[in-house]
C-alpha positions as CSV (number, residue, x, y, z in Angstrom):
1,X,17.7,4.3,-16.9
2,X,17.0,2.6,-13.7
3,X,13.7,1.4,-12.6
4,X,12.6,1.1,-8.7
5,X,9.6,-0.7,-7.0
6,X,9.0,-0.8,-3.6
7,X,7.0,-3.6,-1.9
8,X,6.1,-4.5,1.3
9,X,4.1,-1.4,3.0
10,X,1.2,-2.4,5.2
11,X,-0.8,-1.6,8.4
12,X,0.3,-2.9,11.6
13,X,0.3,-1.9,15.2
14,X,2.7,-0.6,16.7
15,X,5.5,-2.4,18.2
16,X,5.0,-4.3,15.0
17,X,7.7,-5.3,12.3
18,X,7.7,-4.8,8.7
19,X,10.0,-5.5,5.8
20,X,10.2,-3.3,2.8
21,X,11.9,-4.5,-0.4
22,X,13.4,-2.3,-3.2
23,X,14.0,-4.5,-6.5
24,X,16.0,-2.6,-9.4
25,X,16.0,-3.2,-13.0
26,X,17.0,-1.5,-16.2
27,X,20.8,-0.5,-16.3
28,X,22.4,-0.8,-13.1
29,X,25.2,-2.2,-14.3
30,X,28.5,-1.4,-11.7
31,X,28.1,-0.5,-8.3
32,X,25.2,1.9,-6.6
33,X,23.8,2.8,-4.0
34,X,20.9,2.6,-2.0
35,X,19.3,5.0,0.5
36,X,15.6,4.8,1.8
37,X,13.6,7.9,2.5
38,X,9.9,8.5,4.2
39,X,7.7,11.4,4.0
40,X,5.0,11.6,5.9
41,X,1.6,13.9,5.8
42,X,2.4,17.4,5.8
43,X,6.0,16.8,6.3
44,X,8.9,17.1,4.2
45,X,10.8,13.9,2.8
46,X,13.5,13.1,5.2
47,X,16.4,10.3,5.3
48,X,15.7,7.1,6.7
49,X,18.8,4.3,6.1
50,X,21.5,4.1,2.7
51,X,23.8,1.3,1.8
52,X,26.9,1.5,0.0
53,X,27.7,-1.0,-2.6
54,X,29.4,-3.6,-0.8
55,X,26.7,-3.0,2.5
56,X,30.6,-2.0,4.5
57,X,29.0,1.1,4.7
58,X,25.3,1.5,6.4
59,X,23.9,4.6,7.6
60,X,20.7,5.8,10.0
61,X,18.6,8.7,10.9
62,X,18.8,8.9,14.5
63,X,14.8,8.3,14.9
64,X,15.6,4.9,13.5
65,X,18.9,3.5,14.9
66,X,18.6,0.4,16.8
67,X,15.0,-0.3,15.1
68,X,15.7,-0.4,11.2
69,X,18.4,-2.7,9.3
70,X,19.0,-1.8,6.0
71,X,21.0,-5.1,3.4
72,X,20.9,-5.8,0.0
73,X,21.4,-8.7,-2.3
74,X,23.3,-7.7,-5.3
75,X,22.7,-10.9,-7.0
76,X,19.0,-10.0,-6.7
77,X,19.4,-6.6,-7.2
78,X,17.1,-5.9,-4.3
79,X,17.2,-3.6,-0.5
80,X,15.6,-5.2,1.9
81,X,14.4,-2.4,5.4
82,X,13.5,-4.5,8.0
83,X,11.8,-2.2,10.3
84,X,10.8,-3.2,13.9
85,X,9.4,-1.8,16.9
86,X,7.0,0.4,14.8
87,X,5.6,3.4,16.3
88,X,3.2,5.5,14.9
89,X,5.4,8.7,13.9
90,X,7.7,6.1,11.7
91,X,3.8,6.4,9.8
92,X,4.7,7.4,5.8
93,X,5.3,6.9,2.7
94,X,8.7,5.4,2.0
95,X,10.6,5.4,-0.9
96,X,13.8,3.6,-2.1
97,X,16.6,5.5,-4.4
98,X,19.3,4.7,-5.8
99,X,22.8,6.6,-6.5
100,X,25.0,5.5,-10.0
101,X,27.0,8.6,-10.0
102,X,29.7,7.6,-7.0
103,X,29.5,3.7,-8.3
104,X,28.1,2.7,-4.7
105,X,31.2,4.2,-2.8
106,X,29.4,6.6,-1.1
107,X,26.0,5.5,0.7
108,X,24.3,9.0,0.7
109,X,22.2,10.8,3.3
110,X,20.6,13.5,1.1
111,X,18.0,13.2,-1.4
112,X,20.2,15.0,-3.9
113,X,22.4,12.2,-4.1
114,X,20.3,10.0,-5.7
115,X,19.3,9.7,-9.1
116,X,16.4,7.6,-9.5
117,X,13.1,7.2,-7.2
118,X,10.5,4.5,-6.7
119,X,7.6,5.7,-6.5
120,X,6.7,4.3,-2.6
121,X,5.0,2.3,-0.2
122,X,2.8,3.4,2.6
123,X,3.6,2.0,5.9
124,X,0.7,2.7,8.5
125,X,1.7,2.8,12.4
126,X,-1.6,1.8,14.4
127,X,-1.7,3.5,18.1
């Protein structure tokens, strides 16, 4: 089993920066890896950013290229989203996973690729 905690959410205005961080613990083990999905009200959850293993491979929705950077610290065991340039729409609930089943060689962009789920952390967009 694999345990994931988000931290970092907050309120901030937009135009604003925030960094969420995604710590793992439990049995992790060989490579994974990491994706980050939002969901905001009324909406379903959609992909946000997903890391391969080694961080070669990095991956964005388009609403967020150019604004997000996704990296990790395998040492740590942690994902770090450093989002900037907030707008209000990026307004949700954002959750880290991670994917054990391709050993970190495939950075997925669907939530069926992942195993494990924190449980979030609400980010708030001011206008």
């Amino acid at each position: 089993q694999v345990q994931l905690q988000e931290s970092g959410g907050g309120l901030v205005q937009t135009g604003g920066s925030l960094r969420l961080s995604c710590a793992a613990t439990g049995r992790t083990s060989g490579g994974y890896s990491m994706g980050w999905f939002r969901q905001a009200p009324g909406k379903e959850r959609e992909f946000v950013s997903s890391i391969s293993w080694t961080g070669a491979d990095t991956y964005y929705a388009d609403s967020v290229k150019g604004r997000f950077t996704i990296s990790r610290d395998n040492t740590k065991k942690t994902v770090d989203l450093q989002m900037n340039n907030l707008k209000p729409e990026d307004t949700a609930v954002y959750s880290c996973a991670a994917d054990l089943r391709s050993r970190g060689v495939v950075a997925g962009t669907k939530e069926v690729e992942y195993e494990y789920w924190g449980r979030g952390t609400q980010v708030t967009v001011s206008s």
